[in-house]
MIFIVEX-576858 format. One record per residue (C-alpha): residue number from 1; residue in one letter; x, y, z negated. Coordinates in Angstrom, 2 decimals. Each point is the difference from the previous one (the first is absolute). Layout:
BEGIN
{num: NUM; residuo: A; X: X; Y: Y; Z: Z};
...
//
This chain:
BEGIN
{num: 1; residuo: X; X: -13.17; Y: 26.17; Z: -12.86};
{num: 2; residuo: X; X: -3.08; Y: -2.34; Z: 0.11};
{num: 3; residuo: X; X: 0.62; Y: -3.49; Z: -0.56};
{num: 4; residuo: X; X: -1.77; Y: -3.08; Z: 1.86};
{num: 5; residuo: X; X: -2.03; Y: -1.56; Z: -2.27};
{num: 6; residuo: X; X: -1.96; Y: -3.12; Z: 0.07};
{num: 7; residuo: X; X: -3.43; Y: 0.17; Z: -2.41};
{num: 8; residuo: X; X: -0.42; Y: -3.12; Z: -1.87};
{num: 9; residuo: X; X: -3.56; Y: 0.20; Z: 1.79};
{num: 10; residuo: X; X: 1.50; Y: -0.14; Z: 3.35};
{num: 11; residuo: X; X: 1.71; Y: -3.43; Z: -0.95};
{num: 12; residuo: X; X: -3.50; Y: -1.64; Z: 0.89};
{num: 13; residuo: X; X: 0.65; Y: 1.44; Z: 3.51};
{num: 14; residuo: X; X: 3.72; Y: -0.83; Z: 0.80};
{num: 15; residuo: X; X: -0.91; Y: -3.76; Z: -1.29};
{num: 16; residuo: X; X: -2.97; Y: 0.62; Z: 2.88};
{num: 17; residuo: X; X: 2.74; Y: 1.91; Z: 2.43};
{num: 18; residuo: X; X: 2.73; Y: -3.02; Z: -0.04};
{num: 19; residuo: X; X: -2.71; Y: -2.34; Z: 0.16};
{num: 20; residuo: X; X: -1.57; Y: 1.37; Z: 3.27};
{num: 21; residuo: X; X: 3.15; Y: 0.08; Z: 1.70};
{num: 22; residuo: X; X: 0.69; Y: -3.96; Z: -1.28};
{num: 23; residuo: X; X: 2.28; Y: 0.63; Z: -2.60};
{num: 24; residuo: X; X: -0.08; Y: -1.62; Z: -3.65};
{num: 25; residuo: X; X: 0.16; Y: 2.37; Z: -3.26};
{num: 26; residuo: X; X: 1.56; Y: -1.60; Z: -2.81};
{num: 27; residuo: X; X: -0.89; Y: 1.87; Z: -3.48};
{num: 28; residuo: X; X: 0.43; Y: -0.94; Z: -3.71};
{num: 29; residuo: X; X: -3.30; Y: -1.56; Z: -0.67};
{num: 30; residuo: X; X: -1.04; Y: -2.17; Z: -3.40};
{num: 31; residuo: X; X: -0.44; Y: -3.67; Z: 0.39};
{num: 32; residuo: X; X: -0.65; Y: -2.81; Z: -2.65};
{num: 33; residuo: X; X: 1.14; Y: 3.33; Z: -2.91};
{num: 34; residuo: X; X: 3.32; Y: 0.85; Z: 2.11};
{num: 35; residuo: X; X: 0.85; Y: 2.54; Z: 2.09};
{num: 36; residuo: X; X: 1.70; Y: -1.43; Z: 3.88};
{num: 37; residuo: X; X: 0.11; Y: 1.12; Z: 3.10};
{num: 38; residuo: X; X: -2.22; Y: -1.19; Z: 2.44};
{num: 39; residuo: X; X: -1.83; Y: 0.92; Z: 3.00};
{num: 40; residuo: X; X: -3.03; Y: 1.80; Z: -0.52};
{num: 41; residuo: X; X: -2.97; Y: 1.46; Z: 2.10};
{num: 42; residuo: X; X: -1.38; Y: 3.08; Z: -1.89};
{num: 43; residuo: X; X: 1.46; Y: 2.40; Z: -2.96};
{num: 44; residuo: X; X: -2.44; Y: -1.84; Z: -2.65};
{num: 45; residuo: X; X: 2.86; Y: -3.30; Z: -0.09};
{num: 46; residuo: X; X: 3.08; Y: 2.71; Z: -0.81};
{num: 47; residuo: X; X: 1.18; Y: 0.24; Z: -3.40};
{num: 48; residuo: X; X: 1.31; Y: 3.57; Z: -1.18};
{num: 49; residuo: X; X: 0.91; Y: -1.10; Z: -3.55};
{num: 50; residuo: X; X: 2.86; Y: -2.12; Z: 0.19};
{num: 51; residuo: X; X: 3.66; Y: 0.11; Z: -0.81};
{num: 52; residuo: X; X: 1.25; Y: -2.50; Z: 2.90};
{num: 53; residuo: X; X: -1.49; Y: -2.77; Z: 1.47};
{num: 54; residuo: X; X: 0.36; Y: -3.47; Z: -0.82};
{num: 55; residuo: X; X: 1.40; Y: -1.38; Z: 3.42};
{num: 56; residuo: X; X: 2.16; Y: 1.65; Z: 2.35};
{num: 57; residuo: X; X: -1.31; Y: 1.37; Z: 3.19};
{num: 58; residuo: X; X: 2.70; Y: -1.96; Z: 1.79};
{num: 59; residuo: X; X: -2.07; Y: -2.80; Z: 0.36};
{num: 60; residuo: X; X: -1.67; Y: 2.15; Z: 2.93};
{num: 61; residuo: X; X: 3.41; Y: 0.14; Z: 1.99};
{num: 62; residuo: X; X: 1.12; Y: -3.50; Z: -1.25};
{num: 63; residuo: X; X: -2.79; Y: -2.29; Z: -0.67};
{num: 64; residuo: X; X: 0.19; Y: -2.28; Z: -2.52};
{num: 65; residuo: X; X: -1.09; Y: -2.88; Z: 2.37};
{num: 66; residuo: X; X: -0.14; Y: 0.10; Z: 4.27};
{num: 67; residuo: X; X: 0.65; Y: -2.52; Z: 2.81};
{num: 68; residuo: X; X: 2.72; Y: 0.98; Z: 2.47};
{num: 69; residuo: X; X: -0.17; Y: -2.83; Z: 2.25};
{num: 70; residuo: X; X: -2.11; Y: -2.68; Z: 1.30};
{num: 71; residuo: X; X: 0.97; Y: -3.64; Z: 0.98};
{num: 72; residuo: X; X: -1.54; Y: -3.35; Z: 1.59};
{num: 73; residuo: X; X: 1.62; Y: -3.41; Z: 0.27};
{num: 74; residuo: X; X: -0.72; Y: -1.59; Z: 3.49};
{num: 75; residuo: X; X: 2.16; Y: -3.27; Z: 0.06};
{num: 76; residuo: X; X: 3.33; Y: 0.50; Z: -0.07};
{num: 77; residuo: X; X: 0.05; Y: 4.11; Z: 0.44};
{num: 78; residuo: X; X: -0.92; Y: 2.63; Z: -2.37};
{num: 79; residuo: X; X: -1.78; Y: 3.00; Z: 1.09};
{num: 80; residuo: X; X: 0.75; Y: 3.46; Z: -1.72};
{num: 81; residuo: X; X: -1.81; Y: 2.91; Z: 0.56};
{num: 82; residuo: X; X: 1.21; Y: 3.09; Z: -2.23};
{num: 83; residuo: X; X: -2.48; Y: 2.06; Z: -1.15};
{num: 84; residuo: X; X: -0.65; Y: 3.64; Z: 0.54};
{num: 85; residuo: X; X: 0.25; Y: 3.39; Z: -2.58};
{num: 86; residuo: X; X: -3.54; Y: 1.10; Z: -0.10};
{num: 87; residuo: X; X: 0.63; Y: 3.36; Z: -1.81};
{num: 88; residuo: X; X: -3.13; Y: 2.11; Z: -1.09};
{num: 89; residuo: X; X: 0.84; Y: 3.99; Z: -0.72};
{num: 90; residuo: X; X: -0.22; Y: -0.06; Z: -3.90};
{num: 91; residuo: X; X: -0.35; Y: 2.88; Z: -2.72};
{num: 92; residuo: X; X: 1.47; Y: -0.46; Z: -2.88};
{num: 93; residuo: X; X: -1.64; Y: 2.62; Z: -2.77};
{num: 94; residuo: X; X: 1.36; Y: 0.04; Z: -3.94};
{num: 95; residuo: X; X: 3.13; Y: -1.18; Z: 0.71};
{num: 96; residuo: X; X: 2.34; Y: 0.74; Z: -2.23};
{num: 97; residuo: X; X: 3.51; Y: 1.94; Z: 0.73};
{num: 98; residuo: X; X: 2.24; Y: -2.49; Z: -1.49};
{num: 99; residuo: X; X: -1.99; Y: -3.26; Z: 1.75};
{num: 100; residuo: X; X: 0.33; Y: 2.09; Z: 3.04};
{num: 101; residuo: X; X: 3.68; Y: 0.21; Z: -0.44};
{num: 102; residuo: X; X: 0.05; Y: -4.16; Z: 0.40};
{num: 103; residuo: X; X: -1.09; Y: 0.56; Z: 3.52};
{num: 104; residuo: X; X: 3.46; Y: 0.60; Z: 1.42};
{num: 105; residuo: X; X: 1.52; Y: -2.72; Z: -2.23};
{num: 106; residuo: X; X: -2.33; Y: -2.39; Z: 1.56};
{num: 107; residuo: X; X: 0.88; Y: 1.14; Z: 3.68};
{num: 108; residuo: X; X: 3.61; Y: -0.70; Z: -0.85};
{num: 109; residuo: X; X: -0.41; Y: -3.15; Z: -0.65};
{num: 110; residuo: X; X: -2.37; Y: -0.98; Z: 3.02};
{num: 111; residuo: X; X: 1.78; Y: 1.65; Z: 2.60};
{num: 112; residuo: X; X: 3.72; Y: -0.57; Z: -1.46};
{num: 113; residuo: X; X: 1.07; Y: -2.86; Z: 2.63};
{num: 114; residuo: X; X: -3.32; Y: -0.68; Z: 1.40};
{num: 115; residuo: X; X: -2.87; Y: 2.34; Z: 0.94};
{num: 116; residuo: X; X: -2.93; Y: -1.47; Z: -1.77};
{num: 117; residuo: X; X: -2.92; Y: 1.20; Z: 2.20};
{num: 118; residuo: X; X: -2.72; Y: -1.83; Z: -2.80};
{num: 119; residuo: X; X: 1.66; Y: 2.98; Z: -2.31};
{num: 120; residuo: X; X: 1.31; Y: 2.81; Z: 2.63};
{num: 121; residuo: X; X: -3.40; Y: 0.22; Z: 1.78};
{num: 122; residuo: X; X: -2.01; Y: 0.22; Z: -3.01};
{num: 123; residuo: X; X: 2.09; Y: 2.71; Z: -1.39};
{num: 124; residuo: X; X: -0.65; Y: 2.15; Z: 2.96};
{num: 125; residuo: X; X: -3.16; Y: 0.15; Z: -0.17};
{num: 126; residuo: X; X: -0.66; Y: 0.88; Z: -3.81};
{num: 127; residuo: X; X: -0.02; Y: 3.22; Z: -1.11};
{num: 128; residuo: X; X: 0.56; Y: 0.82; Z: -3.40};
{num: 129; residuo: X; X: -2.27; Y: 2.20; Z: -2.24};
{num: 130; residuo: X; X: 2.40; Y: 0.22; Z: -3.66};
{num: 131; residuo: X; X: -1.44; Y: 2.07; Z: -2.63};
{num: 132; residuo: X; X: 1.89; Y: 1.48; Z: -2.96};
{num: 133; residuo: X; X: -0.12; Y: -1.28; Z: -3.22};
{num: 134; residuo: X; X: -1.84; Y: 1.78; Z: -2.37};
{num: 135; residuo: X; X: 0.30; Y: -3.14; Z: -2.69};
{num: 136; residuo: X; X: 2.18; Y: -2.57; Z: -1.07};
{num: 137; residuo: X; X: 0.47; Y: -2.28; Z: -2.50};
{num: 138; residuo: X; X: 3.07; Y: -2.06; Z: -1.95};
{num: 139; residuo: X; X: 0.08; Y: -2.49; Z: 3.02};
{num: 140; residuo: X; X: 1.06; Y: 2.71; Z: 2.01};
{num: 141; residuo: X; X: 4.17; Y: 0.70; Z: 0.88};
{num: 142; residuo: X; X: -0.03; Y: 1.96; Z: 3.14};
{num: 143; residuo: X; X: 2.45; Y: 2.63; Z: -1.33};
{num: 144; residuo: X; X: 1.75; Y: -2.39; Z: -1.61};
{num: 145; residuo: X; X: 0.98; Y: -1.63; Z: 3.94};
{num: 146; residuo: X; X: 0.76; Y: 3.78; Z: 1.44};
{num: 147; residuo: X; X: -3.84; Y: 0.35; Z: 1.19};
{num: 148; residuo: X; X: -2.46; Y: 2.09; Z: -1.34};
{num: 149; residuo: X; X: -4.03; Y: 1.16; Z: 0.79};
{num: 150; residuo: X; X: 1.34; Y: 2.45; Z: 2.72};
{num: 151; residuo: X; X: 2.20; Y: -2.43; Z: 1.94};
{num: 152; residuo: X; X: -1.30; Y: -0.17; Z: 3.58};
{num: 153; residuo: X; X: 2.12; Y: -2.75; Z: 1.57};
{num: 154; residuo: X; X: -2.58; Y: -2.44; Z: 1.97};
{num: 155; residuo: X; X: -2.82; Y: 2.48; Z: -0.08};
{num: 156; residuo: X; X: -1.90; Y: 1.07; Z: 2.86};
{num: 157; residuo: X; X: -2.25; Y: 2.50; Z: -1.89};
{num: 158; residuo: X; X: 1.11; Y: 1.19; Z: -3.37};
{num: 159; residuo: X; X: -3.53; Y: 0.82; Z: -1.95};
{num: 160; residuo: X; X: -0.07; Y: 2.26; Z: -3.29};
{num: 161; residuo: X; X: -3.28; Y: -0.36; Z: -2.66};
{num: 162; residuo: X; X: -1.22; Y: 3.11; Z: -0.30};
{num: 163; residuo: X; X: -2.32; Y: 1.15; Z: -3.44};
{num: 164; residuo: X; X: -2.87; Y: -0.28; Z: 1.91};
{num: 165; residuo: X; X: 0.54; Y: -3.68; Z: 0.89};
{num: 166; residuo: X; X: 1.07; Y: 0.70; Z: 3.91};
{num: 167; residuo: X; X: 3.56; Y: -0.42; Z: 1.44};
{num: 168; residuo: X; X: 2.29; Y: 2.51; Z: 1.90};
{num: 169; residuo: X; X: 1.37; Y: -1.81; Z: 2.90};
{num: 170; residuo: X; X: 3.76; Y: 0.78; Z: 1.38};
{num: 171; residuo: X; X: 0.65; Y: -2.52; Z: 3.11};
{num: 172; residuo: X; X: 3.45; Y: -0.73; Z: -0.31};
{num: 173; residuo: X; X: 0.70; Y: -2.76; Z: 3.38};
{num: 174; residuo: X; X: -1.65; Y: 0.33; Z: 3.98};
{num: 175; residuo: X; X: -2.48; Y: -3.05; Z: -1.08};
{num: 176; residuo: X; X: -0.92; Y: 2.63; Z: -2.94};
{num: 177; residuo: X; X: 0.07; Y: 3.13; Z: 1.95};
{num: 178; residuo: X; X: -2.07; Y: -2.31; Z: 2.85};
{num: 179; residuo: X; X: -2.40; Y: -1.57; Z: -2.58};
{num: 180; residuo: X; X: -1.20; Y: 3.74; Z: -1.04};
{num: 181; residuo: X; X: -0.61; Y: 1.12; Z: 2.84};
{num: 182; residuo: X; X: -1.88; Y: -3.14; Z: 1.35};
{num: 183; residuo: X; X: -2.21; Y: 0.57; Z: -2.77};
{num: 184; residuo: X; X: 0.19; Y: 3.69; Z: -0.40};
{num: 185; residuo: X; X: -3.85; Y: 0.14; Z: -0.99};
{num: 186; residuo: X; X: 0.47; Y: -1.77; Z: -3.16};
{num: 187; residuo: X; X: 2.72; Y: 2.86; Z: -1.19};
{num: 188; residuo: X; X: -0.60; Y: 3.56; Z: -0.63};
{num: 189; residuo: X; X: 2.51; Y: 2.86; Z: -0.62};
{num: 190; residuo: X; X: -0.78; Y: 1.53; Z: -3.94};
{num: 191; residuo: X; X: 2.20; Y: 1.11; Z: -3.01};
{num: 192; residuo: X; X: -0.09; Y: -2.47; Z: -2.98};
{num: 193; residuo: X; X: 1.89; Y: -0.51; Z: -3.26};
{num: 194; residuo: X; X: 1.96; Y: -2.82; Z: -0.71};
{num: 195; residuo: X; X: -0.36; Y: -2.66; Z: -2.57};
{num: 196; residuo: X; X: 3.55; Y: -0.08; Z: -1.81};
{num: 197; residuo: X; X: 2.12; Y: -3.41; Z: 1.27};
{num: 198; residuo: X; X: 0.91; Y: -2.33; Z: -2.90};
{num: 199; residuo: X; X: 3.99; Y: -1.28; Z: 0.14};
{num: 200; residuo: X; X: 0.44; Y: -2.76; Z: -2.39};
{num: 201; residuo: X; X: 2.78; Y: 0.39; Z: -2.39};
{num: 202; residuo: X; X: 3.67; Y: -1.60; Z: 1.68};
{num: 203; residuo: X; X: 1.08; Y: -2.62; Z: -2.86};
{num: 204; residuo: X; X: 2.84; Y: 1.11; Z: -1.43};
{num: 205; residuo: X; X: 1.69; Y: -3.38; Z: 0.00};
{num: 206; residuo: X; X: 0.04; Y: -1.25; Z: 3.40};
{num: 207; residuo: X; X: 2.74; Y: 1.57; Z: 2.29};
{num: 208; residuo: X; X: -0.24; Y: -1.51; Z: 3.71};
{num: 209; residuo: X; X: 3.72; Y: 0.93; Z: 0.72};
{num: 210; residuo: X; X: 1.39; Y: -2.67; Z: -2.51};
{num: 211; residuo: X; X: -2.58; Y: -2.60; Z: 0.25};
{num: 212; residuo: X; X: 0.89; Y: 0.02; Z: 3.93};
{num: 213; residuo: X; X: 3.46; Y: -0.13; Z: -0.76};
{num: 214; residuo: X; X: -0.07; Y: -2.79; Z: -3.10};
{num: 215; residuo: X; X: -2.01; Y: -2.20; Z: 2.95};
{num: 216; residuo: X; X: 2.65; Y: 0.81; Z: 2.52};
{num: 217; residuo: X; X: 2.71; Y: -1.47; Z: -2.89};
{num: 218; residuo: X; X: -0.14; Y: -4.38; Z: 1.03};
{num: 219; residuo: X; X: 0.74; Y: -0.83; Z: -3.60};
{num: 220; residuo: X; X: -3.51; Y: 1.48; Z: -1.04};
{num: 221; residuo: X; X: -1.56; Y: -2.34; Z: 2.08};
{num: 222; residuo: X; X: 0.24; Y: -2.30; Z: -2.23};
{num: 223; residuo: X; X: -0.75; Y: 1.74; Z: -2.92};
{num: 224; residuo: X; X: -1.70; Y: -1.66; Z: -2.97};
{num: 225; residuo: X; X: -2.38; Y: 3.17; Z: -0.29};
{num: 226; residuo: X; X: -2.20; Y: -1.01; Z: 2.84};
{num: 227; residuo: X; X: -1.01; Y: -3.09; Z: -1.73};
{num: 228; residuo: X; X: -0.23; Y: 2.45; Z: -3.18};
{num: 229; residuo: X; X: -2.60; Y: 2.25; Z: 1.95};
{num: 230; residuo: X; X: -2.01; Y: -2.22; Z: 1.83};
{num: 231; residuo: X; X: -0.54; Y: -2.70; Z: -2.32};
{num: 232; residuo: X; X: -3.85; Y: 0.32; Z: -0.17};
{num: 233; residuo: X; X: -0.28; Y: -0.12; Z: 4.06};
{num: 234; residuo: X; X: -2.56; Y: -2.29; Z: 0.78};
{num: 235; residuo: X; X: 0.54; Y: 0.03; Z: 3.91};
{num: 236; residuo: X; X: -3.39; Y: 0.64; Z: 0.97};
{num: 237; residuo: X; X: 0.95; Y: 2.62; Z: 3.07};
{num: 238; residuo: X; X: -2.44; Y: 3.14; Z: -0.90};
{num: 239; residuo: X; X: 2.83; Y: 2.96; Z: -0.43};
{num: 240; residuo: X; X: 0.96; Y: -1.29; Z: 3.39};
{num: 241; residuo: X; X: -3.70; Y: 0.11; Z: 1.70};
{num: 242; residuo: X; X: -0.82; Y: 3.32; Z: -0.97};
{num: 243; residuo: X; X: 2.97; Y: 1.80; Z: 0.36};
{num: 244; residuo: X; X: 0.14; Y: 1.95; Z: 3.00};
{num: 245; residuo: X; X: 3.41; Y: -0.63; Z: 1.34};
{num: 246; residuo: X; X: 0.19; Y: -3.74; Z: -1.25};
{num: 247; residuo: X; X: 0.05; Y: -1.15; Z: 4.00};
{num: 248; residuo: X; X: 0.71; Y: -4.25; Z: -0.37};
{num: 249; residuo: X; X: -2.08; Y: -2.27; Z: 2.25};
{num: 250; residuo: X; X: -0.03; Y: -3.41; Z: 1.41};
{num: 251; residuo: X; X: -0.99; Y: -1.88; Z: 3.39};
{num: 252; residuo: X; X: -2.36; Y: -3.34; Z: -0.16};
{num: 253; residuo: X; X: -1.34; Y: -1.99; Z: 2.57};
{num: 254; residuo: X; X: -4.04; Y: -0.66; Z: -1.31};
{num: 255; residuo: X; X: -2.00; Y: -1.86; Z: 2.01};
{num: 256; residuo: X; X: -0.54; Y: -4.02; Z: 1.69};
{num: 257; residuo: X; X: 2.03; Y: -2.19; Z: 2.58};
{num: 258; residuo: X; X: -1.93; Y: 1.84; Z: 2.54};
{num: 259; residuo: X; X: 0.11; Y: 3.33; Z: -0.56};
{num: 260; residuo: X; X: 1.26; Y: 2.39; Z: -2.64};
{num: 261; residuo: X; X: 1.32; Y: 3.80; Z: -1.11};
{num: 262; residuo: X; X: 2.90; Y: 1.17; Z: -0.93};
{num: 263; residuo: X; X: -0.46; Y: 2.58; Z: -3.26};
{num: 264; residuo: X; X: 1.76; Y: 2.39; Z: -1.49};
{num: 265; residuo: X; X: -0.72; Y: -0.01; Z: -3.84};
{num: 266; residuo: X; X: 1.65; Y: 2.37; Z: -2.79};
{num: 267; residuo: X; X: 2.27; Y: -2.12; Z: -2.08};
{num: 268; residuo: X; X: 1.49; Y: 0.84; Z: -3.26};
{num: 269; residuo: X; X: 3.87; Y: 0.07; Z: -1.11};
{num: 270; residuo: X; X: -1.30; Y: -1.11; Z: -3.55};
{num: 271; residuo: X; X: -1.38; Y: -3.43; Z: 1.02};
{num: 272; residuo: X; X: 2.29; Y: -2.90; Z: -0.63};
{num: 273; residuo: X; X: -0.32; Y: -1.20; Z: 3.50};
{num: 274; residuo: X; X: 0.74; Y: 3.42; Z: 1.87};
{num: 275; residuo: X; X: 4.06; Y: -1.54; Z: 0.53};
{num: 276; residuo: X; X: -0.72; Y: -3.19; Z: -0.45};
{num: 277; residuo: X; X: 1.83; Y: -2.01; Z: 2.13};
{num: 278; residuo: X; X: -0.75; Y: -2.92; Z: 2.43};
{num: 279; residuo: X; X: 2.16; Y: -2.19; Z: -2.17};
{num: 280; residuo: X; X: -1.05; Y: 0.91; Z: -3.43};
{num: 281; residuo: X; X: 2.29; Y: 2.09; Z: -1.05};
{num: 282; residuo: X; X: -1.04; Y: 3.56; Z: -1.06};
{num: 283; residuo: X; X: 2.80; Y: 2.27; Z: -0.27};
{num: 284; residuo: X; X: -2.90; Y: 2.46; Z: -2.27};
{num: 285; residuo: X; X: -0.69; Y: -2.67; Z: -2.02};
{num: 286; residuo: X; X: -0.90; Y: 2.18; Z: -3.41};
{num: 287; residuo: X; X: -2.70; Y: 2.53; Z: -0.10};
{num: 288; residuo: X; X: 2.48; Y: 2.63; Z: -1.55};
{num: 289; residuo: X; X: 2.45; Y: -0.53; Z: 3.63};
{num: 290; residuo: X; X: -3.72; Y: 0.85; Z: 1.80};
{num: 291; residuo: X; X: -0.72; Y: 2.94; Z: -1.87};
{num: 292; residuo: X; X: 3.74; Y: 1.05; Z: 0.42};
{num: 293; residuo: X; X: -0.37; Y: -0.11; Z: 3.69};
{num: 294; residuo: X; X: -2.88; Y: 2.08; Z: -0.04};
{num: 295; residuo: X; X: 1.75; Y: 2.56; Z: -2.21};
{num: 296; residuo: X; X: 2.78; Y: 0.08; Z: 2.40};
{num: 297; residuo: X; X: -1.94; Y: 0.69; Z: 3.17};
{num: 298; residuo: X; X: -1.72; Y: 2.87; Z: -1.86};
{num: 299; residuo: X; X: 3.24; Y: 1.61; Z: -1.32};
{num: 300; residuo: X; X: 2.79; Y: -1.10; Z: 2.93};
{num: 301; residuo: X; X: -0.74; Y: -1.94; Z: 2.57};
{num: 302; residuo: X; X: -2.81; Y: 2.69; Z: 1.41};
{num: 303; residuo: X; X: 2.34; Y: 3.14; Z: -0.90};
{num: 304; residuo: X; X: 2.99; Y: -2.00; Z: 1.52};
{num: 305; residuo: X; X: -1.37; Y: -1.14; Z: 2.98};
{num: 306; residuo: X; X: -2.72; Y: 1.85; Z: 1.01};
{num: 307; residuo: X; X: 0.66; Y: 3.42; Z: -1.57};
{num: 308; residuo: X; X: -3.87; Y: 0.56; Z: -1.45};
{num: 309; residuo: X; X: -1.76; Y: -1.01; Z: -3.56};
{num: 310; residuo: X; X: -0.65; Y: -3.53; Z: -0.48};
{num: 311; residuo: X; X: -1.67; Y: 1.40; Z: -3.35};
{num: 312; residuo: X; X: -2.55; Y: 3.12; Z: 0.18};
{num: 313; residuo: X; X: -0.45; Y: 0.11; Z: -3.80};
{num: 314; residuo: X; X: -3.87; Y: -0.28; Z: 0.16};
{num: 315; residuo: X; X: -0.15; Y: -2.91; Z: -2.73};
{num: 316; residuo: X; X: -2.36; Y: -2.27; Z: 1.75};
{num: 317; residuo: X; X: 2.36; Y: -3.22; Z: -1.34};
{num: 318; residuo: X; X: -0.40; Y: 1.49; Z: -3.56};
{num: 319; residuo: X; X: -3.54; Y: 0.52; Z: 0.48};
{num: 320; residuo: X; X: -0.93; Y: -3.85; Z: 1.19};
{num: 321; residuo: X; X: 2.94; Y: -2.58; Z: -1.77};
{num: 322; residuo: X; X: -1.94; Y: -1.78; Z: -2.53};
{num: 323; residuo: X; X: 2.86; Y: -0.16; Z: -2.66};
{num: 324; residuo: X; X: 0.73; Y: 3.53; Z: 0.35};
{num: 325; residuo: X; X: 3.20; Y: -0.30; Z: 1.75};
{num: 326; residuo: X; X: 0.79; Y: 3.69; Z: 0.56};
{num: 327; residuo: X; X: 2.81; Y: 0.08; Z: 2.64};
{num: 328; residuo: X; X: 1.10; Y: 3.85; Z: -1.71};
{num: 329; residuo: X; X: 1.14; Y: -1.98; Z: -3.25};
{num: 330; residuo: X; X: 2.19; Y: -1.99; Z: 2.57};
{num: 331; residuo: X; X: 1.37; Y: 3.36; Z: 1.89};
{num: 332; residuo: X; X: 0.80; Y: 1.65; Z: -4.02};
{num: 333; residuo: X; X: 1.68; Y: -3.02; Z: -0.81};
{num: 334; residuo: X; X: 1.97; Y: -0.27; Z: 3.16};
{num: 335; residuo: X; X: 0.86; Y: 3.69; Z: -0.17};
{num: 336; residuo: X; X: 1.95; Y: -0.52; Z: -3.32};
//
């Protein structure tokens, strides 16, 4: 049975394909040494050779910065005018399948007790291009969370490397199904043979099943071992920004007495004044109790609550903490 197949020479033309019908492609492309995501205009900006890419592609359904209301101050009265969703049809190509995974994690928490139409409407437009992995490295622990390179959840299109550098397609959602056929000149039907999928080795140590339940246990909560763990924690918030289903944000008012916006910024849970209180008092008062409560939402409150990952294993925290706090020496520990 043929195969659809999409030529790594025909990439040029679907960038040009979304882009006449006003869409945005978002590829892998190098900047400043690093590989991100970004949106590009022609196949020359996508990079082929990388393992995963810096930043999350979340930050095209959640940006790390918008106004969702406008205000003015005439005398006494206050005049607020929310804004509206302006959300562009969006390709996401070189995703990842366990960053694509975070995609339903996300939705959970913007749609849980209030639909969040700065997410929800975002989401519906992007379609999501994952391709398997054919490399990984010791950063990466997909296996090790119950994902692998063929997990599918969040994809639109599933994409397979071929030898010869192209990709098999296999639309798994409508948007995928109606994304190939809207652009059914940029894929052909052919025969190819696969590149063989890498699946990095599950660490022995860590079992999910009793870290889950030791967290569950209210004694442990206080457990000398998180100070033990995360003693060289310096706070600085980057395992939170580029991890895909890290979801915290904030609201500020920015402007003058006249006029001003209201924001929504991403926050972190690592910075000493994420709880702090009116008064003074912070009841997260240690960096150890920060990183704890990260931990936690990873490995219960997510499964608890919302049923999906709130870790995909792709190692981006490992990858960016500048003290090398790897959060798998915390999950072997807590296993024990």
């Amino acid at each position: 049975m043929k195969e659809k197949i999409l030529r790594r020479s025909d990439i040029g033309r679907l960038i040009d394909s979304v882009g006449t019908k006003g869409g945005a492609f978002v590829a892998p492309a190098l900047v400043a040494r690093q590989v991100v995501f970004k949106a590009i205009k022609s196949a020359d900006e996508v990079s082929f050779d990388y393992i995963l890419a810096r930043n999350s592609y979340k930050e095209f359904v959640f940006p790390q910065t918008e106004v969702v209301a406008d205000f003015t101050f005439t005398g006494n009265k206050v005049d607020l005018r929310g804004r509206e969703v302006e959300a562009r049809d969006t390709v996401v190509f070189g995703a990842r399948p366990c960053e694509a995974t975070s995609l339903s994690a996300l939705r959970a928490v913007f749609t849980w007790d209030f639909v969040d139409e700065f997410y929800t409407k975002r989401e519906d437009t992007l379609v999501v291009m994952t391709v398997g992995c054919t490399k990984a490295d010791e950063a990466c622990f997909c296996t090790t969370v119950e994902l692998s390179p063929e997990s599918k959840s969040g994809s639109d299109i599933y994409l397979r490397e071929t030898e010869t550098g192209d990709y098999t397609v296999e639309a798994l959602t409508d948007r995928g199904k109606a994304f190939v056929e809207l652009h059914a000149g940029c894929f052909e039907e052919g025969d190819a043979k696969l590149k063989p999928l890498v699946r990095p080795e599950v660490i022995k140590g860590i079992d999910l099943g009793k870290i889950q339940s030791r967290l569950a246990q209210r004694e442990n909560y206080a457990d000398p071992v998180w100070g033990e763990l995360t003693r060289k924690c310096i706070g600085c918030g980057a395992c939170t920004y580029v991890c895909p289903t890290c979801h915290c944000f904030d609201i500020t008012d920015e402007g003058t007495a006249f006029e001003a916006e209201r924001r929504k910024n991403w926050d972190s849970c690592q910075y000493e004044s994420f709880t702090l209180h009116a008064s003074g008092h912070n009841p997260r008062d240690f960096q150890f109790k920060r990183w704890r409560n990260r931990f936690m939402c990873k490995f219960t409150y997510y499964p608890n609550k919302f049923s999906s990952k709130g870790c995909v294993g792709c190692g981006r925290c490992v990858r960016v903490c500048p003290v090398r706090l790897d959060i798998t020496e915390a999950m072997e520990e807590l296993s024990k």
